[in-house]
SEKOL-809479 format. One record per residue (C-alpha): y, z, x; residue in three letters. Coordinates in steps of 0.25 Angstrom, whole numbers, plus 5000, padded with zeros to 4 digits. Layout:
<recs>
[[Y Z X] "ALA"] ...
</recs>
This chain:
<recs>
[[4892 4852 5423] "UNK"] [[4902 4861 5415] "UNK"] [[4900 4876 5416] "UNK"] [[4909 4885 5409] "UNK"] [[4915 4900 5414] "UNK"] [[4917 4907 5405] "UNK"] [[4924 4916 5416] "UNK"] [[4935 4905 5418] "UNK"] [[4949 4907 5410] "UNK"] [[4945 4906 5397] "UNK"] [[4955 4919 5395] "UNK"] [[4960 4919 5381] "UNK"] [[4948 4925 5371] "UNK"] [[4933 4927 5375] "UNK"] [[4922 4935 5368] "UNK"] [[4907 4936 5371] "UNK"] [[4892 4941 5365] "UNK"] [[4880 4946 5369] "UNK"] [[4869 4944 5362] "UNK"] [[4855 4950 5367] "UNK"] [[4841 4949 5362] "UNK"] [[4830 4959 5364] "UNK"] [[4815 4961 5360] "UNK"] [[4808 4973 5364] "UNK"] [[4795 4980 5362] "UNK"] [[4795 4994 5354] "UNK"] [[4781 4996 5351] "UNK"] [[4773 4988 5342] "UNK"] [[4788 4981 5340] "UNK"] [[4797 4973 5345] "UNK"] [[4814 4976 5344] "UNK"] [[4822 4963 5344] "UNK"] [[4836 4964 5347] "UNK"] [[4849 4954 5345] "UNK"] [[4862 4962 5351] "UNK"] [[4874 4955 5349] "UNK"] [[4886 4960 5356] "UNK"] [[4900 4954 5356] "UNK"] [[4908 4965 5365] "UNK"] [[4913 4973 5353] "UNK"] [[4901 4974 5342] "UNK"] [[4886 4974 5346] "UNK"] [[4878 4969 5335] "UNK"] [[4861 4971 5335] "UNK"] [[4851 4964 5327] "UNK"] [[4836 4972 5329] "UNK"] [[4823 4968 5324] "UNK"] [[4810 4978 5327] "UNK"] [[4797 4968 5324] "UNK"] [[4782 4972 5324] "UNK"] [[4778 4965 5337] "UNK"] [[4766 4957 5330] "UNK"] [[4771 4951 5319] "UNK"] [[4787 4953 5322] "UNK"] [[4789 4958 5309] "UNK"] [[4801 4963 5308] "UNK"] [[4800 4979 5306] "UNK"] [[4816 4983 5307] "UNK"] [[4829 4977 5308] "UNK"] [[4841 4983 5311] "UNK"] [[4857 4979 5315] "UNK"] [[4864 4988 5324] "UNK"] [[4880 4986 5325] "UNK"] [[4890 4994 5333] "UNK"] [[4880 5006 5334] "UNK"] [[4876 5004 5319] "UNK"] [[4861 5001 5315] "UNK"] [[4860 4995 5303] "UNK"] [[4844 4993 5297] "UNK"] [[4843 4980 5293] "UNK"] [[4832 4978 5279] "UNK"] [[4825 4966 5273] "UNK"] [[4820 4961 5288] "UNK"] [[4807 4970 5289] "UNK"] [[4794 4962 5289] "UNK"] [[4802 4948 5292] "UNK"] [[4795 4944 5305] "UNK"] [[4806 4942 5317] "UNK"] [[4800 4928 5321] "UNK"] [[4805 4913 5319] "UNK"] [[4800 4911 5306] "UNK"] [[4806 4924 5303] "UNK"] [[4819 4921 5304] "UNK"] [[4824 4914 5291] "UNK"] [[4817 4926 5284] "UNK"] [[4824 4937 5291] "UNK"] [[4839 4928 5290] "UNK"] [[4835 4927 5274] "UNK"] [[4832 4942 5274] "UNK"] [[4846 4947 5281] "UNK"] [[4853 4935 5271] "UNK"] [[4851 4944 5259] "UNK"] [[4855 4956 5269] "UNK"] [[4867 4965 5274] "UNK"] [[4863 4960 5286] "UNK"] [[4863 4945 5286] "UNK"] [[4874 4943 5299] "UNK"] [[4864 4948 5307] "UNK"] [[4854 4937 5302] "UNK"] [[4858 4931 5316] "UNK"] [[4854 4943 5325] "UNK"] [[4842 4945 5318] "UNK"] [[4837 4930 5320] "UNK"] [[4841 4933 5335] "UNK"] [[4829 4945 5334] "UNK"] [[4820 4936 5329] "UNK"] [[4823 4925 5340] "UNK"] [[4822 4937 5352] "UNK"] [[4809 4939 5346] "UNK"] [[4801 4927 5347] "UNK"] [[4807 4926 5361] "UNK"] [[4801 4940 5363] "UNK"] [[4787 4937 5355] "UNK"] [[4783 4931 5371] "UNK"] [[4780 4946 5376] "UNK"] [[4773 4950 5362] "UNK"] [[4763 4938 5361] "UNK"] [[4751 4945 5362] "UNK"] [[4756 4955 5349] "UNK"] [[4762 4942 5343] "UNK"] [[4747 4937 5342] "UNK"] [[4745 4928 5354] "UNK"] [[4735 4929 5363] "UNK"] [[4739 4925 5375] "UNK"] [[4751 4918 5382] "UNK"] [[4746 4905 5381] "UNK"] [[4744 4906 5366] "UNK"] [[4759 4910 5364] "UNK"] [[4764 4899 5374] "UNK"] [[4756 4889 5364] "UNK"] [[4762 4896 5352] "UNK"] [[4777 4893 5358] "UNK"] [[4773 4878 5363] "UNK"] [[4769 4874 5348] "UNK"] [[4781 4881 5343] "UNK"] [[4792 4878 5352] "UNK"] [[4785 4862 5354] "UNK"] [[4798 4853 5353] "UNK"] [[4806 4865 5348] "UNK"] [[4816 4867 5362] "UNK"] [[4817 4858 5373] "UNK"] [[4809 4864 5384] "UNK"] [[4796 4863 5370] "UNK"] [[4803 4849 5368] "UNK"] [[4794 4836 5368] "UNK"] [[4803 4829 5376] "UNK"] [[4803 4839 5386] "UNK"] [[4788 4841 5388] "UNK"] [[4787 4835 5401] "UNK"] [[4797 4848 5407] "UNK"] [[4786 4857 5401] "UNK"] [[4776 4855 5410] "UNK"] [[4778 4865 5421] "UNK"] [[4785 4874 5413] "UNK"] [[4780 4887 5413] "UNK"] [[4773 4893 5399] "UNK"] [[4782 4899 5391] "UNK"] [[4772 4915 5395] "UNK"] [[4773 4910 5408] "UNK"] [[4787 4911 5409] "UNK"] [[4793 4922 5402] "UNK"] [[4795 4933 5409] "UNK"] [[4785 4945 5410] "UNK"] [[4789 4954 5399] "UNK"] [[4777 4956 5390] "UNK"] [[4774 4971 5394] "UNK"] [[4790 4973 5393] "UNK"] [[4799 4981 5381] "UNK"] [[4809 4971 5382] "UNK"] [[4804 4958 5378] "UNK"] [[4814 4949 5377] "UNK"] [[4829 4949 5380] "UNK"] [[4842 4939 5377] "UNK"] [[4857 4939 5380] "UNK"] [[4867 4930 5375] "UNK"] [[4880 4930 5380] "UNK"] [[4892 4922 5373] "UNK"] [[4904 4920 5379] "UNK"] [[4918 4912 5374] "UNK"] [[4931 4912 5380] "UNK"] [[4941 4904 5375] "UNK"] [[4955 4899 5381] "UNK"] [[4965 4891 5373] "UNK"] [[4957 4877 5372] "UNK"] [[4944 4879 5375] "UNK"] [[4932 4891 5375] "UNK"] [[4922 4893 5384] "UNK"] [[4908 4899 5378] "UNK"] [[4898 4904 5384] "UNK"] [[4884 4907 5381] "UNK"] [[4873 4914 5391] "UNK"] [[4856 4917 5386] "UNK"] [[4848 4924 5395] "UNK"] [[4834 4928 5390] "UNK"] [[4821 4932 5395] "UNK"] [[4817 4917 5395] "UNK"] [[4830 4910 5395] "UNK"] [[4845 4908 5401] "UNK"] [[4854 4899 5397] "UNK"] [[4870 4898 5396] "UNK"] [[4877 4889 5385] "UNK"] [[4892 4886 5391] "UNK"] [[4901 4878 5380] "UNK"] [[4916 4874 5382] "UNK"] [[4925 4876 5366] "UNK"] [[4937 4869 5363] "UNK"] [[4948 4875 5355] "UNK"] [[4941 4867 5343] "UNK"] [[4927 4874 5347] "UNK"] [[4920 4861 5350] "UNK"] [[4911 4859 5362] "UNK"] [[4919 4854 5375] "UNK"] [[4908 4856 5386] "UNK"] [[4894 4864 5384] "UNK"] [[4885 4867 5395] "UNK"] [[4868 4873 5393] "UNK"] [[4863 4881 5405] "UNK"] [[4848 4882 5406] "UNK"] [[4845 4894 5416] "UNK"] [[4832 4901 5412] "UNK"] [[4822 4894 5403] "UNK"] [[4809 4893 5402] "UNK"] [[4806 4878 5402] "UNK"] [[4813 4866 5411] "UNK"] [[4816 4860 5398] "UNK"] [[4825 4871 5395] "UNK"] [[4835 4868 5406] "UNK"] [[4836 4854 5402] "UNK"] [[4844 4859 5388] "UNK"] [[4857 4856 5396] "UNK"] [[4858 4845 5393] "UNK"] [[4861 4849 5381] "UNK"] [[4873 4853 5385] "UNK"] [[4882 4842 5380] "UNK"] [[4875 4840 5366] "UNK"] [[4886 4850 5358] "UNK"] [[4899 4845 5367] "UNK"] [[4910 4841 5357] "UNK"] [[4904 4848 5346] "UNK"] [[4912 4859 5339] "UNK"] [[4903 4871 5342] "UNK"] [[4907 4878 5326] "UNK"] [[4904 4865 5319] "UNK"] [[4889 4863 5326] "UNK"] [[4877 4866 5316] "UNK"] [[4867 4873 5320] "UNK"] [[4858 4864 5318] "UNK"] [[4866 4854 5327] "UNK"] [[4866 4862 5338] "UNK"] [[4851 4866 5337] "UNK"] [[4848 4851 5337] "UNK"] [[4857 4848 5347] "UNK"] [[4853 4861 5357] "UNK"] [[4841 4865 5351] "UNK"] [[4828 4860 5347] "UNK"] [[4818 4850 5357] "UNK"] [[4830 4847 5364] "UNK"] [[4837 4861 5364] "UNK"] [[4836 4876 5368] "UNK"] [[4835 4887 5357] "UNK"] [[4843 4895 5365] "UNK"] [[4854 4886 5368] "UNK"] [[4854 4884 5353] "UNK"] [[4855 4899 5351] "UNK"] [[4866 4900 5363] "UNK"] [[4873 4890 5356] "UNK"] [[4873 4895 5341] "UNK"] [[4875 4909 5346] "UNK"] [[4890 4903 5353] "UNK"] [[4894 4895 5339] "UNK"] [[4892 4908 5330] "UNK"] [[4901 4915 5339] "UNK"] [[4911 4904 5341] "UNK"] [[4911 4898 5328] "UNK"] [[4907 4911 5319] "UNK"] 
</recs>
């Protein structure tokens, strides 16, 4: 099996991004966080929700020690449905490339709705573990149908998150995006860890930007269908990873078959890659 090091000599240009999710109680709200930082400019996306309804009550950008209040988002509820709205609202906006930081707020904030159930309007655990098998049903692969069977002794979705429901901080995610890049080759690098999740994307570039080798490492998931996503490790190889549509890689990484996650790992790499 091919695993890449980034560490080996790959000498002649490299950068690398953070990015880092955050949702924390204040009160009777919730702050959600997207931090992107790229070793020379530090980039913030904020959203402040009511925790009930997680309508969105203030929005703001903060950019190399600037805040900037961002209008026209106030009332737009910072949940899945809510994000066409809020992408149409920052359209007509100053604020528009930050569309894709926002929509990042909203995503840390339905991981984060777990430790706010009760507020969210579900009774008990049980309640929103049914809420979450109906909606996720044939939506990943650990929900997929044809994995079903890997289901059975997995633990509830409550039963295996960690024990942070009397916690201020909620929920935490770190990217880390890596590319170093010699004279025929570049070697890229991409590294989640979560509250619930941690997983590593390694990809081999040619010159030409197309997929020489790709591996998938599955290291903390919550369902043994979730390891099994390696095997998708082969499916993009030979591809050009600037000429891949979104929707190709979703159906090809994503969806019953696939990982969100991966998906998101994945997308976050071409936009950096590719622009």
């Amino acid at each position: 099996i091919y695993t890449l090091s980034l560490h080996d000599a790959l000498p002649i240009s490299s950068w690398g991004v953070k990015i880092r999710w955050s949702v924390e109680r204040r009160g009777d709200c919730l702050l959600s966080a997207t931090e992107k930082n790229d070793g020379i400019h530090m980039i913030g996306a904020y959203l402040y929700v009511e925790i009930h309804t997680f309508k969105i009550l203030r929005a703001e950008i903060k950019q190399n020690g600037n805040i900037y209040k961002v209008t026209g988002l106030k009332g737009i509820e910072a949940y899945i449905s809510g994000k066409k709205i809020l992408k149409k609202a920052l359209s007509e906006s100053e604020f528009e490339k930050y569309t894709p930081l926002f929509i990042q707020c909203i995503s840390a904030l339905v991981q984060g709705e777990t430790y706010v159930y009760r507020e969210r309007g579900y009774k008990t655990k049980e309640e929103y573990n049914r809420y979450w098998d109906k909606l996720e049903d044939n939506g990943c692969r650990m929900y997929s149908k044809k994995m079903s069977h890997m289901r059975k002794n997995d633990l509830q979705w409550m039963d295996y998150v960690p024990d942070r429901f009397n916690k201020t901080k909620l929920f935490i995610r770190e990217k880390f995006y890596e590319m170093r890049t010699e004279e025929n080759a570049s070697g890229v690098f991409a590294h989640l860890s979560d509250t619930y999740h941690e997983m590593k994307i390694h990809l081999k570039l040619t010159k030409e930007k197309e997929i020489g080798e790709m591996e998938i490492e599955m290291l903390r998931v919550p369902g043994k269908a979730c390891y099994t996503n390696k095997e998708n490790s082969k499916l993009l190889i030979g591809e050009n990873i600037c000429n891949l549509s979104k929707t190709k890689v979703i159906d090809l990484l994503g969806r019953s078959t696939g990982c969100y996650h991966i998906v998101e790992m994945f997308l976050d790499l071409q936009d950096m890659i590719c622009g």
